[in-house]
Every structure is written in C-alpha cells, then in structure tokens.
C-alpha positions as CSV (number, residue, x, y, z in Angstrom):
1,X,-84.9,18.3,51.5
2,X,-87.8,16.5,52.9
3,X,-90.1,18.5,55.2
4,X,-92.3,16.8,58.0
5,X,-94.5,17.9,60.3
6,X,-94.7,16.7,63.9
7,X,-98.1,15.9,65.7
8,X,-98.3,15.0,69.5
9,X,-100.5,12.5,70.7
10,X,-102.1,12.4,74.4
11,X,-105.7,10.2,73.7
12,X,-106.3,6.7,73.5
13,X,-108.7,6.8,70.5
14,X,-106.2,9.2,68.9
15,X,-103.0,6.8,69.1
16,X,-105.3,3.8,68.0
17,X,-105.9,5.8,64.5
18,X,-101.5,5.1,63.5
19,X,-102.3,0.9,64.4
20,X,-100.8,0.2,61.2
21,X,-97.7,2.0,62.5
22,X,-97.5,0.1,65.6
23,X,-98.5,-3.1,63.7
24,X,-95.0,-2.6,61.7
25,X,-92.9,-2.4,64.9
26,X,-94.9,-4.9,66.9
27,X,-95.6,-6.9,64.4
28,X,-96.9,-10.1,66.8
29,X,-98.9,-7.8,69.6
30,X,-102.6,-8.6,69.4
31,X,-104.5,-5.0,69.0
32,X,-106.1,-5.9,72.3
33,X,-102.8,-6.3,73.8
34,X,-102.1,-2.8,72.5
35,X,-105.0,-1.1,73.8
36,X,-104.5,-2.6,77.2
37,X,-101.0,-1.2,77.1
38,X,-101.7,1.9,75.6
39,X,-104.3,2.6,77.8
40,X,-102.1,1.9,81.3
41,X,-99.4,3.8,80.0
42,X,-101.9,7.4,79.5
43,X,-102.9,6.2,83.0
44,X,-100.3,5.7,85.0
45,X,-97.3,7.6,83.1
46,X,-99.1,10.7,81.0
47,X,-97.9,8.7,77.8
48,X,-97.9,10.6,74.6
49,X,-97.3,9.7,71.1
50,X,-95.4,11.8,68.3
51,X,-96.2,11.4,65.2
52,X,-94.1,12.0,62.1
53,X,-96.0,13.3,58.5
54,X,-95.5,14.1,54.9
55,X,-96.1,18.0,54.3
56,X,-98.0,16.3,51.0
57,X,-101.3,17.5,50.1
58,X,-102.5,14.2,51.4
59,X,-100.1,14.4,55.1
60,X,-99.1,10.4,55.2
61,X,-97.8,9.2,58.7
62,X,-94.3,8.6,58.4
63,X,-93.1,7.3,61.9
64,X,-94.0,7.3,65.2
65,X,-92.3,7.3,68.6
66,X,-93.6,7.2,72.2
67,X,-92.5,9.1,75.9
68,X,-93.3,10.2,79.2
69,X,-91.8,12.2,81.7
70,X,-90.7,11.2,85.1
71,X,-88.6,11.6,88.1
72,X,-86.3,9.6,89.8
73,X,-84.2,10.4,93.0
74,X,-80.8,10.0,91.5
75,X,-81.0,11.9,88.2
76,X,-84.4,14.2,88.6
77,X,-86.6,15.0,86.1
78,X,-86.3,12.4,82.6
79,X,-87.5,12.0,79.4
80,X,-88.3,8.1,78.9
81,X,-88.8,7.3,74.5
C-alpha cells in the first residue's frame, strides 16, 4: 500500500510553490493568469489548496485539488472542489 500525506494550503505564495502541478492541469494558463485567479479566489471565497505527498524521505507532491466553503439558500452550507 502506498501512504500519502495530505497538506492544506491557505497562502498565495504557498500554492504558487506546486506551479508545476497546476501547469500539468492547466497546461495553456499564463502564470500571471494564475496568480490573478489564485489571488481573487483567497479573496473573495477563502480558497484553499490540498496537497497530496509521498511519505519518501524526500516528500514529492503527488496531486493537488482546490475548495471553498459556501452557502446558498436552497441547499445551505457546501463544499465547492
């Protein structure tokens, strides 16, 4: 069995350090682009990043996904990935 550990995310400068990451799923977004977005999204929505690692001596990052919590009148509280 593989083991990983899970690291959460909540700073700008901290979510620019997986780029590469991002870079593999976005591959044709400009790393302006991303930092724009990036930035509005901690703004407006309290976006946070997960972060997926190797258990290695050397911890590699391994996957990466992104949510926020909101609310909405017709279903309450949400989790948004």
């Amino acid at each position: 069995m593989i083991e990983i550990n899970i690291k959460q995310y909540s700073k700008l400068n901290e979510m620019l350090e997986f780029a590469k990451l991002f870079k593999e799923l976005y591959p044709k977004m400009k790393m302006a682009d991303l930092k724009e977005r990036l930035d509005e999204m901690i703004e407006k929505y309290e976006y946070k990043l997960v972060v997926a690692f190797t258990c290695d001596k050397k911890p590699k990052a391994v996957g990466l996904a992104g949510y926020h919590i909101g609310s909405m009148l017709y279903c309450g509280r949400f989790v948004q990935l």
